[in-house]
VMD Tcl script that builds the backbone (N, CA, C; Angstrom):
set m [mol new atoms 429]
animate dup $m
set s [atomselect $m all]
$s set {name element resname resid chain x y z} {
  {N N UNK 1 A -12.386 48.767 -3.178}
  {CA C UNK 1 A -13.431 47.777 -3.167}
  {C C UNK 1 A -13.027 46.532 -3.964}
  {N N UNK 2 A -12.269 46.682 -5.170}
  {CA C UNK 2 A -12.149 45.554 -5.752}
  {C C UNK 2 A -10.880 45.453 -4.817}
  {N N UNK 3 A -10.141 45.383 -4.516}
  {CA C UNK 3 A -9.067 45.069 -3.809}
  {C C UNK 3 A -9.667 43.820 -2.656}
  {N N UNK 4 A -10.724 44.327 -1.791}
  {CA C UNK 4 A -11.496 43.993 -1.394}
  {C C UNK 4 A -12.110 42.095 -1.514}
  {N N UNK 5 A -12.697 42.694 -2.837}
  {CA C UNK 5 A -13.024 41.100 -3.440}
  {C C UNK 5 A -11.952 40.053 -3.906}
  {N N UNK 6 A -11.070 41.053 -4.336}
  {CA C UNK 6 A -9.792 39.968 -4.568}
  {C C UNK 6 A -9.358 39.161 -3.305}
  {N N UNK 7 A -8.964 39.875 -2.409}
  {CA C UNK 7 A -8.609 39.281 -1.397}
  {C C UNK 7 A -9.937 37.739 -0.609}
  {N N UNK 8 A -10.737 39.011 -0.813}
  {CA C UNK 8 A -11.730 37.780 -0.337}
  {C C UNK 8 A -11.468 36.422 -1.275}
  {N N UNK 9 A -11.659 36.246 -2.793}
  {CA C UNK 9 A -11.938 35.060 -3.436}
  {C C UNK 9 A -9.847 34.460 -3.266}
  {N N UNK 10 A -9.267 35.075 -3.382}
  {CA C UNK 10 A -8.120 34.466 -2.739}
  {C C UNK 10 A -7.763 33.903 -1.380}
  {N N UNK 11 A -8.582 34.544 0.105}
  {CA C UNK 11 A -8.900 33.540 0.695}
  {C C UNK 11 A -10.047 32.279 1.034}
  {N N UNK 12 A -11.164 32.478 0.084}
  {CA C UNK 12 A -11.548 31.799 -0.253}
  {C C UNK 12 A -10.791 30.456 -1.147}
  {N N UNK 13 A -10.252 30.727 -1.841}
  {CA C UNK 13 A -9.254 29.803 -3.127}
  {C C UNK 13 A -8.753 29.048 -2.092}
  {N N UNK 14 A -7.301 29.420 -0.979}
  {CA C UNK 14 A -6.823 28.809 -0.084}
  {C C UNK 14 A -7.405 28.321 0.714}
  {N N UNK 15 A -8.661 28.677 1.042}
  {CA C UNK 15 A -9.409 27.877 2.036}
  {C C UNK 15 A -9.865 26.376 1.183}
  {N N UNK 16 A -9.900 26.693 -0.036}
  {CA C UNK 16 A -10.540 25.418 -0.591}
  {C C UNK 16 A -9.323 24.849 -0.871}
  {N N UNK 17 A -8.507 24.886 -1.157}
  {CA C UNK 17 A -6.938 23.836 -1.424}
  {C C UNK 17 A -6.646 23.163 -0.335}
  {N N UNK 18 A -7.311 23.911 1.337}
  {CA C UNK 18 A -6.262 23.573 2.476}
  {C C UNK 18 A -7.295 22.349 2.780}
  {N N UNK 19 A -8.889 22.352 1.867}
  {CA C UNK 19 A -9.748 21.696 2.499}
  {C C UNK 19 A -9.577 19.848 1.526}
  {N N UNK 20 A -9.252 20.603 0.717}
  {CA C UNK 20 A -8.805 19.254 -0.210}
  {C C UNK 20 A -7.567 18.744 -0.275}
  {N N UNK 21 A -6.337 18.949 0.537}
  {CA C UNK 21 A -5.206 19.086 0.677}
  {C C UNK 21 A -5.662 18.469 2.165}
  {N N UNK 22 A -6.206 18.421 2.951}
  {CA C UNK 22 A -6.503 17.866 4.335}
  {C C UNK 22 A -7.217 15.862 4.344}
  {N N UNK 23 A -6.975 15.505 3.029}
  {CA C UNK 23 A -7.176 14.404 3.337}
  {C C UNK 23 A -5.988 13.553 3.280}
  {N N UNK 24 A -4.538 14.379 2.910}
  {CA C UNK 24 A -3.114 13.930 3.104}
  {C C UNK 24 A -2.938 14.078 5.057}
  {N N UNK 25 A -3.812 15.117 5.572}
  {CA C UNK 25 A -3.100 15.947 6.582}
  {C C UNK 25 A -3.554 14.704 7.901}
  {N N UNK 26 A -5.402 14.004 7.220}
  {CA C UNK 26 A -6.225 13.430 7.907}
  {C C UNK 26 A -5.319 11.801 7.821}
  {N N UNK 27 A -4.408 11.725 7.530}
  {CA C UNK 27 A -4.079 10.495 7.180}
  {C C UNK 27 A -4.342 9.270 6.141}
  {N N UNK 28 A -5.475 10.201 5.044}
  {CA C UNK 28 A -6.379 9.176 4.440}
  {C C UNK 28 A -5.203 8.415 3.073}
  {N N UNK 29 A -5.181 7.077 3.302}
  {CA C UNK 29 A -4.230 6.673 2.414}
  {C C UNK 29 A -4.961 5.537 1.557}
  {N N UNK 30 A -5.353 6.220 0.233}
  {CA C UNK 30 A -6.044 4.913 -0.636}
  {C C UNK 30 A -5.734 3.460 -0.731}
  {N N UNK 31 A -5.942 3.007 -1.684}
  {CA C UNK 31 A -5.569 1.623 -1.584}
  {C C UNK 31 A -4.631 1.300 -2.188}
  {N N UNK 32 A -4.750 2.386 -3.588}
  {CA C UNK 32 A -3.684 1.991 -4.507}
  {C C UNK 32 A -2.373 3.152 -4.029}
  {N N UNK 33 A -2.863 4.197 -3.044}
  {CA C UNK 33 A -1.141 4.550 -2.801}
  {C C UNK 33 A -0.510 4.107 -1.647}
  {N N UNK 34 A -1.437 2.865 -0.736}
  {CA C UNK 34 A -0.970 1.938 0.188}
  {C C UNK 34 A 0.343 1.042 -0.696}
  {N N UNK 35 A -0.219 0.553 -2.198}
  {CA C UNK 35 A 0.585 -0.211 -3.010}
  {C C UNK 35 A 1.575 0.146 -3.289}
  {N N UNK 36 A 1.530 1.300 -3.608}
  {CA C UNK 36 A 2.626 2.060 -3.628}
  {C C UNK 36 A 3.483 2.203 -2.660}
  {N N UNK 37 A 2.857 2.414 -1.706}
  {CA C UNK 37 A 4.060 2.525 -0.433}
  {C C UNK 37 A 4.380 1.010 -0.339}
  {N N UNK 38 A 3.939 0.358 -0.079}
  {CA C UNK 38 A 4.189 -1.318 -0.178}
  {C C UNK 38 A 5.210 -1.946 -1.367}
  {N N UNK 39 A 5.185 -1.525 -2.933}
  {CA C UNK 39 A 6.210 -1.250 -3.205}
  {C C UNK 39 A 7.478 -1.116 -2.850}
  {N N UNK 40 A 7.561 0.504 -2.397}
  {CA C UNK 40 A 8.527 1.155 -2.091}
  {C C UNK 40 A 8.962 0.316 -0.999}
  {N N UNK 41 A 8.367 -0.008 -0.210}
  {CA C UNK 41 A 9.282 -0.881 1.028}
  {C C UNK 41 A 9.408 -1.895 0.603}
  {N N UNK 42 A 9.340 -2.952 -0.879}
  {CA C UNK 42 A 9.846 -3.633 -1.493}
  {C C UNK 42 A 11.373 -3.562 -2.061}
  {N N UNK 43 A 11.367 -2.383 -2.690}
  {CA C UNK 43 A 12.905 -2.052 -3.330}
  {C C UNK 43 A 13.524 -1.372 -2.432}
  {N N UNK 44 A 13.284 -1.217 -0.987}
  {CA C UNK 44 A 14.146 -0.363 0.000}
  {C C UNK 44 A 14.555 -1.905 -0.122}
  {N N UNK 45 A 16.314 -1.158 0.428}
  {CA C UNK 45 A 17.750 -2.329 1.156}
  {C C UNK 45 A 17.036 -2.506 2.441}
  {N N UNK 46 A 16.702 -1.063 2.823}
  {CA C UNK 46 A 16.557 -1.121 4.433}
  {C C UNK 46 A 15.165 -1.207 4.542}
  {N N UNK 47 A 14.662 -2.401 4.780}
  {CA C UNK 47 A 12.853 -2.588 4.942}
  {C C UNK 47 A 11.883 -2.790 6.637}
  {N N UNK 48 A 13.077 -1.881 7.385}
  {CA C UNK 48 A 12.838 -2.589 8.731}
  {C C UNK 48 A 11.293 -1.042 9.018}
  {N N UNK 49 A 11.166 -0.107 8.257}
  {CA C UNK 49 A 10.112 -0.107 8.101}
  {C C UNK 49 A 8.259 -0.024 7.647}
  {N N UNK 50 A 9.012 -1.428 6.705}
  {CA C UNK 50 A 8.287 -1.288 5.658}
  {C C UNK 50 A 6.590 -2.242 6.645}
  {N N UNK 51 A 6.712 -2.945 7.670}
  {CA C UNK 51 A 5.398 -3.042 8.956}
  {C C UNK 51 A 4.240 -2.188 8.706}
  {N N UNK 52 A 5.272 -0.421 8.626}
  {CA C UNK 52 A 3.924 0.007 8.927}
  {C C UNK 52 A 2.657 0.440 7.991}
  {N N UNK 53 A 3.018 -0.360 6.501}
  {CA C UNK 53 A 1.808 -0.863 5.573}
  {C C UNK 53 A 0.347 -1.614 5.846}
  {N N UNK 54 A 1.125 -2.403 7.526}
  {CA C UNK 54 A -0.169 -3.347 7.681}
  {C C UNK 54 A -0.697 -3.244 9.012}
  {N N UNK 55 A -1.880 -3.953 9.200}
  {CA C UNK 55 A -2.408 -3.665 10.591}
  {C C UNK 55 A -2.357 -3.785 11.506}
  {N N UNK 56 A -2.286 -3.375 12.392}
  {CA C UNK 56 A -2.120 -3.374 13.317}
  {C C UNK 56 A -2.566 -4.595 14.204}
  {N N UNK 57 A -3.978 -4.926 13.799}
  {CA C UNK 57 A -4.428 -5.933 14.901}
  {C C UNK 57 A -4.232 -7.172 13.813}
  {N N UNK 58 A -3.563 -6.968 13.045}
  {CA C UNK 58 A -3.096 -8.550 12.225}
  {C C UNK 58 A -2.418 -9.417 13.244}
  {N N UNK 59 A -2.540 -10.944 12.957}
  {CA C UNK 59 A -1.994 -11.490 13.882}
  {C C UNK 59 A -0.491 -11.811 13.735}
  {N N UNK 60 A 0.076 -11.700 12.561}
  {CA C UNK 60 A 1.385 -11.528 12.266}
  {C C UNK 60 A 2.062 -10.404 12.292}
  {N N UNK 61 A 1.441 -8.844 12.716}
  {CA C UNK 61 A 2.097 -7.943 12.819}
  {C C UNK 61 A 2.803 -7.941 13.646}
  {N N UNK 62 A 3.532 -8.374 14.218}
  {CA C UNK 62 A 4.767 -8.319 15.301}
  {C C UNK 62 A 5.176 -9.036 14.157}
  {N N UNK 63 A 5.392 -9.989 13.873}
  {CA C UNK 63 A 6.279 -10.614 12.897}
  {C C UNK 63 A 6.863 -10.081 11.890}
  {N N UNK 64 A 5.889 -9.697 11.493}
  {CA C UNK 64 A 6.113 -8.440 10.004}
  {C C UNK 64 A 7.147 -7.308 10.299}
  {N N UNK 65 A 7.666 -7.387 11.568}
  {CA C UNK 65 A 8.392 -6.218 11.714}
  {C C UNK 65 A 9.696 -6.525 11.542}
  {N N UNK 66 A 9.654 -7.863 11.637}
  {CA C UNK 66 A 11.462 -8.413 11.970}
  {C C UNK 66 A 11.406 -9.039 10.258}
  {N N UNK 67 A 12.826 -7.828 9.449}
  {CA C UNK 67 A 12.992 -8.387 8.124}
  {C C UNK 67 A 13.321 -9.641 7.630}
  {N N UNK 68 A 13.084 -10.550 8.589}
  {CA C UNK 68 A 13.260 -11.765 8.053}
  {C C UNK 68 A 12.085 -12.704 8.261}
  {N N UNK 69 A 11.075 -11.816 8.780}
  {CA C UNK 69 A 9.784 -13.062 8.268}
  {C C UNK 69 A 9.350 -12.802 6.660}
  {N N UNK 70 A 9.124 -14.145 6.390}
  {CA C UNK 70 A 9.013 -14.840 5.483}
  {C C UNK 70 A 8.708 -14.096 4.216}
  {N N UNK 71 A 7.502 -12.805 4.526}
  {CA C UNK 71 A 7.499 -11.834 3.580}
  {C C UNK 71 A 8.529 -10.600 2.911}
  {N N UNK 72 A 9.330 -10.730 3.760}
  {CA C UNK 72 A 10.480 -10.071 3.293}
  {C C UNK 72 A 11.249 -10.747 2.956}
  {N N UNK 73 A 11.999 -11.588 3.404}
  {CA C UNK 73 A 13.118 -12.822 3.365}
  {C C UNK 73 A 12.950 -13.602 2.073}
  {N N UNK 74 A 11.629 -14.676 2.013}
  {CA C UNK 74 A 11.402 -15.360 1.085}
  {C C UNK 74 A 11.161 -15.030 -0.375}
  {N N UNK 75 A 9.773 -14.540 0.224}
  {CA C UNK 75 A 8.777 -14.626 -0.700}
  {C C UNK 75 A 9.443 -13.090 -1.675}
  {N N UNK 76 A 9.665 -12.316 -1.165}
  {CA C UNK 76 A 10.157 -10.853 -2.038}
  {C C UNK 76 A 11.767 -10.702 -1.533}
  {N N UNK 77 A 12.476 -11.104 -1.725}
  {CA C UNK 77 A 14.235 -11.760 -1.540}
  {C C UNK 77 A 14.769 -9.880 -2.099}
  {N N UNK 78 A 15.504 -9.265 -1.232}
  {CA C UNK 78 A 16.237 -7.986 -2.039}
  {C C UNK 78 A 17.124 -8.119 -3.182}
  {N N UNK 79 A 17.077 -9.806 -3.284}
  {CA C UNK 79 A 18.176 -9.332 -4.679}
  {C C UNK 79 A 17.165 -9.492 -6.138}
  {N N UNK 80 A 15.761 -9.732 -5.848}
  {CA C UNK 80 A 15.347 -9.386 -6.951}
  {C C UNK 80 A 14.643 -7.936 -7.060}
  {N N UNK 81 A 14.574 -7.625 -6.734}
  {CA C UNK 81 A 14.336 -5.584 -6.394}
  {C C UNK 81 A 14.917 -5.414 -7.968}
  {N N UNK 82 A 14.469 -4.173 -8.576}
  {CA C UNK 82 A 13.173 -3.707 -8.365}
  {C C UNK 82 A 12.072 -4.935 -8.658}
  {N N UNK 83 A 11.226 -4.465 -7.586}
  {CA C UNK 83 A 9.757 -5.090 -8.178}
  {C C UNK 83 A 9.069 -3.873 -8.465}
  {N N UNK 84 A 7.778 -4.557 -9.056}
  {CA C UNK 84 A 6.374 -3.933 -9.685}
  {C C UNK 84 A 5.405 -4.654 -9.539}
  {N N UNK 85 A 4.576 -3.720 -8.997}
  {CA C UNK 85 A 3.312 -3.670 -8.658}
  {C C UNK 85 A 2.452 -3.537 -9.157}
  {N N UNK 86 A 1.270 -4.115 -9.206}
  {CA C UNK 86 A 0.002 -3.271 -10.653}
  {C C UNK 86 A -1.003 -4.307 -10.119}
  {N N UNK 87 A -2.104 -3.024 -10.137}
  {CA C UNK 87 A -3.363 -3.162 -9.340}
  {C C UNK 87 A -4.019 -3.778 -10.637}
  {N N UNK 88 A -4.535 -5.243 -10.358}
  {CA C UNK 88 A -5.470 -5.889 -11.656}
  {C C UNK 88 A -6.999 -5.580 -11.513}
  {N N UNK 89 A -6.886 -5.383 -10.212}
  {CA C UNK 89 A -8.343 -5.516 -9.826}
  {C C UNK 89 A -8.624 -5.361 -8.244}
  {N N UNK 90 A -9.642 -4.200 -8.177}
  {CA C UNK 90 A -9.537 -3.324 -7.145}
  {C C UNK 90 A -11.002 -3.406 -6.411}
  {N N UNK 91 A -11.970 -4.072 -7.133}
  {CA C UNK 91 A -13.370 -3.762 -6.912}
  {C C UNK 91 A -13.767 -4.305 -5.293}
  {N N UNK 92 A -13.072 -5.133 -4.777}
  {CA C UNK 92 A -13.323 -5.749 -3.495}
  {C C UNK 92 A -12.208 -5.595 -3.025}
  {N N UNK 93 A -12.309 -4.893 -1.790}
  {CA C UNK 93 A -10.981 -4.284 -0.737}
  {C C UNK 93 A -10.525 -5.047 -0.282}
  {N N UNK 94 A -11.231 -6.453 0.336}
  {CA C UNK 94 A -10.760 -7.449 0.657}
  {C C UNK 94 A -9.965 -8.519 0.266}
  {N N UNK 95 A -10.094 -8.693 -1.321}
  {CA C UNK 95 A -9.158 -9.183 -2.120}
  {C C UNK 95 A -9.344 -8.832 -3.558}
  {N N UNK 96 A -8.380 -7.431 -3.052}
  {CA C UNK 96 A -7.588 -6.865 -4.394}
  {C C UNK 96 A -6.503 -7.512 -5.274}
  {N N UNK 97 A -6.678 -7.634 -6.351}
  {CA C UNK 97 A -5.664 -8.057 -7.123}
  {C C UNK 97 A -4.647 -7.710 -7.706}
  {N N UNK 98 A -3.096 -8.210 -7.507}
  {CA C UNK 98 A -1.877 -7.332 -7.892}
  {C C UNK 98 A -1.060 -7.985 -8.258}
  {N N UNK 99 A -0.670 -7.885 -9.603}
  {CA C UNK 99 A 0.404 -8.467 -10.286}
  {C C UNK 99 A 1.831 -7.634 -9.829}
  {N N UNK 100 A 3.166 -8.679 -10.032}
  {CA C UNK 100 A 4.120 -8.712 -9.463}
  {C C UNK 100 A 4.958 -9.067 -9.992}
  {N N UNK 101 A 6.146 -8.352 -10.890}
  {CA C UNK 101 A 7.273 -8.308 -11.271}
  {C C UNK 101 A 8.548 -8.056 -10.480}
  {N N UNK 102 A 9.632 -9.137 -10.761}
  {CA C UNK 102 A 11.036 -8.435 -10.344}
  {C C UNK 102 A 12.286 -8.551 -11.799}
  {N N UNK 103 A 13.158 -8.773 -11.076}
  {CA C UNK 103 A 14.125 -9.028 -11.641}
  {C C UNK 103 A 14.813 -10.261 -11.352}
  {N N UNK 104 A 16.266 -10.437 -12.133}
  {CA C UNK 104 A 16.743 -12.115 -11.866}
  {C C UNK 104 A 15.810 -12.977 -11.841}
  {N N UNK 105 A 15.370 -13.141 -13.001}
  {CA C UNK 105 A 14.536 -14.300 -13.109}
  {C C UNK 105 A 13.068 -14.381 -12.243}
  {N N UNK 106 A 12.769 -13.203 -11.332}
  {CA C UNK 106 A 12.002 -13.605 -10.634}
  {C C UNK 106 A 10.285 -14.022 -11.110}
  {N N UNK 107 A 10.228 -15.218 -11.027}
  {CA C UNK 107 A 8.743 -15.459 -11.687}
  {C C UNK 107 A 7.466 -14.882 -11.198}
  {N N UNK 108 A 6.602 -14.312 -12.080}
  {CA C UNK 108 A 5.526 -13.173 -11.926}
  {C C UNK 108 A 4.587 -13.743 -11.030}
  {N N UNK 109 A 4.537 -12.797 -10.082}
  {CA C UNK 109 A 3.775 -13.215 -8.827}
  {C C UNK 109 A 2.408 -12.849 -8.549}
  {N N UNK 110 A 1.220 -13.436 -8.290}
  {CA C UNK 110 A -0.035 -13.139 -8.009}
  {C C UNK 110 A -0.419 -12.752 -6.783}
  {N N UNK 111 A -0.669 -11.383 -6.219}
  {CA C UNK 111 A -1.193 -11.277 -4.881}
  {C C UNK 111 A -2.584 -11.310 -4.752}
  {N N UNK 112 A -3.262 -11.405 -3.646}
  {CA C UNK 112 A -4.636 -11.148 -3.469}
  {C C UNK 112 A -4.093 -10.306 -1.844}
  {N N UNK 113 A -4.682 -9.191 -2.228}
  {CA C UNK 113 A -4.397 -8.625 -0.596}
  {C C UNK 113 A -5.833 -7.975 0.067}
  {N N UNK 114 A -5.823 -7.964 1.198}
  {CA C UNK 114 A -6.679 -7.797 1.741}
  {C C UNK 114 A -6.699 -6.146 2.228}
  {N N UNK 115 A -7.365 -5.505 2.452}
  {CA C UNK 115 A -7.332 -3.933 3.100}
  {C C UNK 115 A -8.433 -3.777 4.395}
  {N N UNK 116 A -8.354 -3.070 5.277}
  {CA C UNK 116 A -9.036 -2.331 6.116}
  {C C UNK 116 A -9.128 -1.428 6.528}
  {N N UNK 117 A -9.408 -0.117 6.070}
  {CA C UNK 117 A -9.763 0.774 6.120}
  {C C UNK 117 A -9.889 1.289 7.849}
  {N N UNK 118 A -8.957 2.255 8.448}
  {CA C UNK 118 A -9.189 2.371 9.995}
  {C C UNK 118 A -9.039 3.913 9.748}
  {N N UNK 119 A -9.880 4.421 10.718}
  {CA C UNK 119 A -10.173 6.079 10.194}
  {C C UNK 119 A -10.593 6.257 9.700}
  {N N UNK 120 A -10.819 7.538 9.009}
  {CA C UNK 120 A -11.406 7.655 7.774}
  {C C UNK 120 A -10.350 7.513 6.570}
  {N N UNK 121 A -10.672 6.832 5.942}
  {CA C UNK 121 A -10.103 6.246 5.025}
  {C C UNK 121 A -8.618 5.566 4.830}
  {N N UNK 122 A -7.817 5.454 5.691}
  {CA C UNK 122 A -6.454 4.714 5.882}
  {C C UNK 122 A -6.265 3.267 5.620}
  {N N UNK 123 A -6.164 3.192 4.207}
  {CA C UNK 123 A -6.097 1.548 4.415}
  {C C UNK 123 A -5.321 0.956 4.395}
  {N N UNK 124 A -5.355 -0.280 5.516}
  {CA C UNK 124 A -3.812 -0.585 5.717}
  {C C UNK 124 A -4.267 -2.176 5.810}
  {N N UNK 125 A -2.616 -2.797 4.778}
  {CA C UNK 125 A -2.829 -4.463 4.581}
  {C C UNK 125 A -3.606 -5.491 5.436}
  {N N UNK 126 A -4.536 -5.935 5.035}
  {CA C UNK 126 A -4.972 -6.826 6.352}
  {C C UNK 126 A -4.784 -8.567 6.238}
  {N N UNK 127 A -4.494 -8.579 4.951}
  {CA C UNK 127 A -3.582 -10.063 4.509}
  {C C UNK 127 A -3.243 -10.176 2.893}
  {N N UNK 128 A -2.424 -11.140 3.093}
  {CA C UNK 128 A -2.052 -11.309 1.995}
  {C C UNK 128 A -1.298 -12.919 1.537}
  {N N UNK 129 A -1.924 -13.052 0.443}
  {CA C UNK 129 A -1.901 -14.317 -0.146}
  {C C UNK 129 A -1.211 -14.126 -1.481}
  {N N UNK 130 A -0.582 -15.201 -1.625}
  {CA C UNK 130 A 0.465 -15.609 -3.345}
  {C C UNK 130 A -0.293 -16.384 -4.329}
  {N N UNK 131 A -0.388 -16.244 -5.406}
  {CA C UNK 131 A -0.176 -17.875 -6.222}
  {C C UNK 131 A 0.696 -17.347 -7.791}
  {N N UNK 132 A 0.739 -18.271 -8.220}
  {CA C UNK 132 A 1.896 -18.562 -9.131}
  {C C UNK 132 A 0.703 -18.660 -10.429}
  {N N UNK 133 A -0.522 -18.215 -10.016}
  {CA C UNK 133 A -1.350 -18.540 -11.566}
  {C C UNK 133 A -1.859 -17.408 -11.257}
  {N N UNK 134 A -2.687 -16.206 -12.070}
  {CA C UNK 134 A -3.543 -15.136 -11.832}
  {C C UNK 134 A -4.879 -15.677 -10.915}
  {N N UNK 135 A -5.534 -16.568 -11.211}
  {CA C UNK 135 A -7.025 -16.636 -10.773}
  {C C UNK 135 A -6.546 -17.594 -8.808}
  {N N UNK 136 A -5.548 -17.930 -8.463}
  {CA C UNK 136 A -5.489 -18.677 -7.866}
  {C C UNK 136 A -4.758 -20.352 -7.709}
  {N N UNK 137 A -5.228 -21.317 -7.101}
  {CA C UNK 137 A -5.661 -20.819 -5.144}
  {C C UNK 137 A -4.154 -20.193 -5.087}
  {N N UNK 138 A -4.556 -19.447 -4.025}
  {CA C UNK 138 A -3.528 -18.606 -2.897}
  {C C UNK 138 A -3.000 -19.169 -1.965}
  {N N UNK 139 A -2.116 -18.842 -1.598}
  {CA C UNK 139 A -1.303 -19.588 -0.438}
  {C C UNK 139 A -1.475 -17.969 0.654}
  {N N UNK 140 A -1.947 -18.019 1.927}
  {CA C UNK 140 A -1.810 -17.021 2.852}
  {C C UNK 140 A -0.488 -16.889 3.458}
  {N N UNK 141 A 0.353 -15.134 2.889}
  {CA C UNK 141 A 1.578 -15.490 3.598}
  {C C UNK 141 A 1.485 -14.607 4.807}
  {N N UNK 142 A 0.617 -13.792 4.555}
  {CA C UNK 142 A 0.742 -12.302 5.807}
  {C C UNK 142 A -1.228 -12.367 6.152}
  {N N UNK 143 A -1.594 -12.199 7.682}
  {CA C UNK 143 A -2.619 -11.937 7.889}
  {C C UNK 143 A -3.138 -11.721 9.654}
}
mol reanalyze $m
mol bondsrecalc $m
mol representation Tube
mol addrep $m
């Protein structure tokens, strides 16, 4: 009998891990580990696919795919890699705030990025703007 209950609250246990463990499975990707991945396709050499951060129905997403529009090329150059990322301010999805470090000199960069949420919960870039001061104005480089 106790054998019994063990088994039961052990598949019970796994049933609850597989149920909280299913919002990796559902695709759900926050905002701040979108940044993260956005990042990471920052300090990749090879960024051909670092696209699929952003949306789909953006009007520059075809662009965004070829590593030499402007957001890869210019504005985040591979020879200042590593960069860093850091979420200042998160409260509006639409323009989140993210400070931006590299290397070689690279001067600290202000994002405002935009998110949209498709699915349940997947949020993926929906623009993105620079400036060279924290509060602003922005220049729109991706949208």
């Amino acid at each position: 009998m106790k054998a019994r209950h063990i088994l039961y609250l052990v598949v019970v246990a796994g049933a609850i891990a597989l149920a909280l463990n299913s919002c990796q499975l559902l695709g759900i990707v926050s905002i701040s580990d979108r940044i993260s991945d956005f990042q990471s396709s920052l300090n990749n050499s090879d960024r051909s696919q670092g696209y699929q951060n952003f949306l789909t129905t953006a009007s520059d997403y075809d662009a965004v795919k070829s590593t030499t529009f402007g957001l890869w090329a210019t504005t985040f150059p591979t020879g200042n890699s590593p960069y860093s990322l850091s979420i200042t301010d998160q409260s509006n999805s639409s323009a989140v705030a993210v400070t931006v470090t590299g290397s070689n000199s690279f001067p600290t960069l202000y994002l405002q990025i935009g998110f949209q949420s498709t699915g349940i919960g997947n949020n993926l870039i929906s623009t993105v703007a620079t400036s060279s001061a924290p509060g602003g104005p922005f220049t729109t480089i991706f949208q």
